[in-house]
C-alpha positions as CSV (number, residue, x, y, z in Angstrom):
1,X,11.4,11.0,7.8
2,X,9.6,7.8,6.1
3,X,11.1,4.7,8.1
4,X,11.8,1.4,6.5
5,X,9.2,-1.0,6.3
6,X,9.3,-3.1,9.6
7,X,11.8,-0.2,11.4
8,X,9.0,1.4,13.2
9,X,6.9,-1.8,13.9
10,X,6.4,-4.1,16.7
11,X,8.3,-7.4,16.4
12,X,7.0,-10.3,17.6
13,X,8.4,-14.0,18.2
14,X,7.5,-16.8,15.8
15,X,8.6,-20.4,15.1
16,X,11.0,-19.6,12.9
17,X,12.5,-16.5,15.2
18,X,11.3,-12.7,15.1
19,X,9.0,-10.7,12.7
20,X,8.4,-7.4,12.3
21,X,5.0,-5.7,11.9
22,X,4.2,-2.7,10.4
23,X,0.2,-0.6,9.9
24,X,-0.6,1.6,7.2
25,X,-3.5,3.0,5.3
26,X,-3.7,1.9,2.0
27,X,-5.6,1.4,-1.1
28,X,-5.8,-1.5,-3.2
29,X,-5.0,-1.4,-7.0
30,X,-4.7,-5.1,-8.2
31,X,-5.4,-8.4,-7.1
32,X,-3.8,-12.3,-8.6
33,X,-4.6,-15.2,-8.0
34,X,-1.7,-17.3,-6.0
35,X,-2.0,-21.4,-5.4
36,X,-5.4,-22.3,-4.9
37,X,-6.8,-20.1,-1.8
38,X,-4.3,-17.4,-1.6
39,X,-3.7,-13.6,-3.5
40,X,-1.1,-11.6,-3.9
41,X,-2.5,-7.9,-3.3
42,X,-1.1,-4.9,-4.6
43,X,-1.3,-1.5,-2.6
44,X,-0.7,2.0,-2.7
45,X,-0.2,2.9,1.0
46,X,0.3,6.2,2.7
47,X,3.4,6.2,4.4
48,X,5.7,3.3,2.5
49,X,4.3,3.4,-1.6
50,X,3.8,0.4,-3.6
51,X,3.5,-2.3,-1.6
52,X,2.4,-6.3,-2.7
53,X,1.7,-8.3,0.0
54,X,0.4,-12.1,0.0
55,X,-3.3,-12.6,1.7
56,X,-3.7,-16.3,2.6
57,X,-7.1,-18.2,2.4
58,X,-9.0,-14.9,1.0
59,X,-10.6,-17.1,-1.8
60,X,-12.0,-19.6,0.6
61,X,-15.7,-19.1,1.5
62,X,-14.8,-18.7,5.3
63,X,-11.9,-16.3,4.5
64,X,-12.3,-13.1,7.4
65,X,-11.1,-10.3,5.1
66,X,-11.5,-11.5,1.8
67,X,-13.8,-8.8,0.8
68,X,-11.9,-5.9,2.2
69,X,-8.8,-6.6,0.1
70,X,-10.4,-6.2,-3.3
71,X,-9.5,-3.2,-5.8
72,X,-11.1,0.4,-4.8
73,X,-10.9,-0.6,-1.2
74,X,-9.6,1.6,1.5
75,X,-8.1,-0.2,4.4
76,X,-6.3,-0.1,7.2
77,X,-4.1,-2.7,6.9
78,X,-1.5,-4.8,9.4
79,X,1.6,-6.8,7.7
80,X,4.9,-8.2,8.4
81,X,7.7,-8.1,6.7
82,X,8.4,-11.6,4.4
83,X,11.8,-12.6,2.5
84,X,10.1,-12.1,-1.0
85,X,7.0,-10.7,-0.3
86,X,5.0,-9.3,3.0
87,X,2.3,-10.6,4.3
88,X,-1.5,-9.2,5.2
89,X,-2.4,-10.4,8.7
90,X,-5.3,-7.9,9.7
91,X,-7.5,-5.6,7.5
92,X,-10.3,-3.0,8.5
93,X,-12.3,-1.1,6.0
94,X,-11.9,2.8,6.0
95,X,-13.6,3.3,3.0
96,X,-15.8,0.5,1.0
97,X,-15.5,3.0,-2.0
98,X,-16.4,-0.4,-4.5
99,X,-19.9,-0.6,-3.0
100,X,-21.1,2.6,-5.0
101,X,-19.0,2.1,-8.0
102,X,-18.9,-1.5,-9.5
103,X,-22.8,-1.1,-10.3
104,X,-22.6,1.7,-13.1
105,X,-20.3,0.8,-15.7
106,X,-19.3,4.5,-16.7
107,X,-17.8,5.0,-13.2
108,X,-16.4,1.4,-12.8
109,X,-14.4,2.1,-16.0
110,X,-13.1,5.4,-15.0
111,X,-12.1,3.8,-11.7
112,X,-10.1,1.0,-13.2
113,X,-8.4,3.4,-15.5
114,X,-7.7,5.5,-11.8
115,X,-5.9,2.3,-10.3
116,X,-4.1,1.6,-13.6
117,X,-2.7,4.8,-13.6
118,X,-1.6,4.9,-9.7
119,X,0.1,1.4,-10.4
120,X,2.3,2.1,-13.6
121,X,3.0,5.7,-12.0
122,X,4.2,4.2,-8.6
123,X,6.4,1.8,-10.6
124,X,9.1,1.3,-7.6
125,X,8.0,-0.4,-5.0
126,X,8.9,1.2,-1.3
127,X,9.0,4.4,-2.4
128,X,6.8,6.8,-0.6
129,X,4.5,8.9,-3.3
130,X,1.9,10.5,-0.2
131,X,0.5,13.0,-3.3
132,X,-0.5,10.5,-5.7
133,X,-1.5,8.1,-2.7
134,X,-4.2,11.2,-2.0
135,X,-4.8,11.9,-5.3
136,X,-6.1,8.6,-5.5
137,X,-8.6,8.0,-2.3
138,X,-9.2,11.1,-3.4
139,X,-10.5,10.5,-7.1
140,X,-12.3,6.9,-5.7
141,X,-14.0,9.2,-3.2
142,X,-15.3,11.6,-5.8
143,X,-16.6,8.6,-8.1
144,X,-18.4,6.7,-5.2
145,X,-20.2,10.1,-4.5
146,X,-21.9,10.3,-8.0
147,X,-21.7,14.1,-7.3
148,X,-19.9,14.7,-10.2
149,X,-19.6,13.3,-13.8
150,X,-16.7,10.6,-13.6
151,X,-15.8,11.8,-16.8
152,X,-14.8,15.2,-15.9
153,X,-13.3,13.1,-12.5
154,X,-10.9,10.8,-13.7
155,X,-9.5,13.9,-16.6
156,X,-9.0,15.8,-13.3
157,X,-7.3,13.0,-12.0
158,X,-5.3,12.4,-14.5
159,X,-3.5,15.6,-15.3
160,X,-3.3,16.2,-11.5
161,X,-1.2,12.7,-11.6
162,X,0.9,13.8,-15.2
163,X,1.6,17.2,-12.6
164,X,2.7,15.0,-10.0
165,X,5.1,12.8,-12.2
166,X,6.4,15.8,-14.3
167,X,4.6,15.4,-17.6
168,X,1.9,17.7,-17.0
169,X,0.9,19.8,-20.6
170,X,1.6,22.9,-20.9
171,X,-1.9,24.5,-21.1
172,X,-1.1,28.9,-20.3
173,X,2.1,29.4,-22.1
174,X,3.8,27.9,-25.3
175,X,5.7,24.2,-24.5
176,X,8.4,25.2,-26.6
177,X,9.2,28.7,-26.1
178,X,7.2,29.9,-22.5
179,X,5.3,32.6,-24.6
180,X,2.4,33.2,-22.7
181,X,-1.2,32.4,-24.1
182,X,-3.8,31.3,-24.9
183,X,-2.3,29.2,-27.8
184,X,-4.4,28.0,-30.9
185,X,-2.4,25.0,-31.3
186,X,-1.8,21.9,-29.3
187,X,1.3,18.9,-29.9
188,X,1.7,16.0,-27.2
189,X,5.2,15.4,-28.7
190,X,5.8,19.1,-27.8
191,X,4.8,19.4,-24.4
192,X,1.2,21.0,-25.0
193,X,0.0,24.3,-26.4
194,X,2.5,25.8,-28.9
195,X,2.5,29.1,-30.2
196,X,2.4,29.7,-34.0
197,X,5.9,30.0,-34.1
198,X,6.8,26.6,-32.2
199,X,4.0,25.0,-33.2
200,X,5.3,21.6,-35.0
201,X,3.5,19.5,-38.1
202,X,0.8,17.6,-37.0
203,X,-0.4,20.1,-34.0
204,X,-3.9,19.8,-33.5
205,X,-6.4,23.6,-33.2
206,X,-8.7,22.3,-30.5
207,X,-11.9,24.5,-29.6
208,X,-11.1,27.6,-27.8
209,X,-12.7,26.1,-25.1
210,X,-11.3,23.3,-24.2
211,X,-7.6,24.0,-22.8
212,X,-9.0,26.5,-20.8
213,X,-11.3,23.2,-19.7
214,X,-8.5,21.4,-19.0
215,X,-6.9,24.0,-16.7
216,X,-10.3,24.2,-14.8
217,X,-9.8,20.6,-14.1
218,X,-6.0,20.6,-13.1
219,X,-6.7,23.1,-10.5
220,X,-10.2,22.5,-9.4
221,X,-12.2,25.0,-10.7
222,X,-15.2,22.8,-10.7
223,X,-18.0,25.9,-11.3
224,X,-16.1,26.8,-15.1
225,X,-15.9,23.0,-15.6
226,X,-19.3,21.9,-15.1
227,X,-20.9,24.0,-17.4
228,X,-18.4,22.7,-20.4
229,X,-20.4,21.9,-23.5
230,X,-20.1,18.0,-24.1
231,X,-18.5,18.3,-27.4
232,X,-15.7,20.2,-25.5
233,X,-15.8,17.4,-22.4
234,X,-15.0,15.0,-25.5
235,X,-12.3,16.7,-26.5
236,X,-10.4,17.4,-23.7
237,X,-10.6,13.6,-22.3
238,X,-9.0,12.5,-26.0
239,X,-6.0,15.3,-25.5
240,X,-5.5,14.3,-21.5
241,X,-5.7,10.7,-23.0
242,X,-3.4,11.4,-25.7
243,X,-0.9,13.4,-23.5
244,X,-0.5,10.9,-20.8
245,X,0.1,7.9,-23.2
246,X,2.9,9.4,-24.9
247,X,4.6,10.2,-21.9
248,X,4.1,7.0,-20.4
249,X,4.9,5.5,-23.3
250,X,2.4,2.4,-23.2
251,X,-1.1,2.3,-24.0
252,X,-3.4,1.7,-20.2
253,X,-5.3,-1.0,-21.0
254,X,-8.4,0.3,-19.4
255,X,-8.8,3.6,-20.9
256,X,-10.3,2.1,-24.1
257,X,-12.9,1.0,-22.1
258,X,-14.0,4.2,-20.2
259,X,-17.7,5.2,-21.2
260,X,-16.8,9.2,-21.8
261,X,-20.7,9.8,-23.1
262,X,-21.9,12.0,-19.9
263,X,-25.5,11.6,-18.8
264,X,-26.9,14.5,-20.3
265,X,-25.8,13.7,-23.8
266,X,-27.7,10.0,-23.3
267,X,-30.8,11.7,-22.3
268,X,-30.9,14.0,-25.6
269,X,-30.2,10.9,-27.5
270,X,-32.7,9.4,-25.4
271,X,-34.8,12.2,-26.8
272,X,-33.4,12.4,-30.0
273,X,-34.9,8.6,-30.6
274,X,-38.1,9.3,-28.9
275,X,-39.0,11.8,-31.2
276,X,-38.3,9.9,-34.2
277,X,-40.2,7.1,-32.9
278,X,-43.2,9.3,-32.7
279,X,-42.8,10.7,-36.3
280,X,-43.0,7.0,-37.3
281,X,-45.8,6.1,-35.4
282,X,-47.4,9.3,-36.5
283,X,-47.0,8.9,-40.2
């Protein structure tokens, strides 16, 4: 059973009579500025959901934890319960996932449009959501290990979230009708993949390749993924984009911004250019 904030914490005597304390692990998704040394910190935490929380002095220069409460971080973090909002009195770093990420632009991006998602998703605050609290740490942890292309990361991530809030497309069988697949057509108003007797005007006839892409990355089937031709990688990320928009009904701000070119394609353009410099040279 998930306690209230503050039920199962220590309470300790102030001034102004008793607060309560309360620890969690959390990550952090958003900061804002608030008067002229303070931030008001929004979380995702493990046990207790959204959470924003008020860090005093943290923009000073002399501030103890000012650096452990900026966005990708994974803390441990100590706060007690305020009328409006709750207050951050002790934080210690689990995961400094921001050290590998904010210096390559393709993975910052696809980072920023993880946190985006998490916060609009977990739109109550209080309310515990533990599977997209993992899916997150989980996604920042796979994007600071540069093991795989963030590309392919955050599209994982982001039908594994649609999954967890209902919305994920139907990839196997028809949207409309549950005839099973595979499907030649695919129709975000519809739900997905639509057989040809669902399938409405407008549906899109997507490689043959890439919903079964997209089911290797909803489920983890990272060997089949990998080995997706780039053209197909493209693909998928516009449908996933596509999909998740419309059932979130607003357009994430970040997701305009992710790079989606994977390294290998900038090395064959790398090539591409190389080569043509040398027939210049050459002529």
């Amino acid at each position: 059973m998930i306690l209230p904030r503050g039920f199962d914490a220590v309470a300790h005597g102030c001034d102004d009579g008793w607060v309560s304390l309360y620890r969690d692990t959390a990550v952090v998704l958003r900061v804002q500025k608030l008067g002229e040394a303070d931030r008001i910190i929004t979380l995702l935490t493990r046990r207790y959901g959204k959470v924003r929380a008020v860090a005093k002095g943290v923009r000073r220069t002399t501030s103890r934890f000012g650096a452990r409460v900026e966005p990708f971080c994974h803390v441990d973090v100590q706060l007690y319960t305020g009328r409006t909002l709750d207050v951050i009195t002790q934080v210690q770093t689990v995961d400094a996932f921001g050290a590998h990420i904010v210096d390559d632009y393709q993975r910052y991006t696809a980072a920023c449009a993880v946190l985006e998602t998490v916060d609009r998703l977990a739109a109550e605050e209080g309310e515990p959501v533990l599977r997209l609290y993992l899916l997150a740490i989980g996604a920042l942890r796979a994007l600071a290990g540069r093991e795989r292309d963030s590309s392919q990361v955050l599209d994982a991530f982001l039908l594994r979230a649609m999954s967890f809030a209902g919305w994920a497309p139907a990839l196997t069988e028809c949207a409309r009708c549950g005839e099973a697949g595979p499907h030649a057509a695919f129709n975000v108003q519809a739900g997905g993949a639509v057989c040809v007797q669902c399938r409405p005007a407008g549906s899109v006839r997507p490689s043959v390749h890439t919903l079964p892409l997209m089911e290797s990355l909803l489920h983890g089937d990272w060997s089949s993924a990998e080995v997706a031709a780039n053209p197909v990688r493209r693909e998928a990320s516009g449908l996933i984009a596509a999909h998740l928009q419309w059932y979130m009904e607003r357009q994430l701000r970040s997701l305009p911004l992710v790079e989606r070119t994977v390294p290998e394609l900038i090395r064959e353009r790398a090539a591409e250019a190389a080569l043509v410099a040398a027939a210049e040279d050459g002529r």
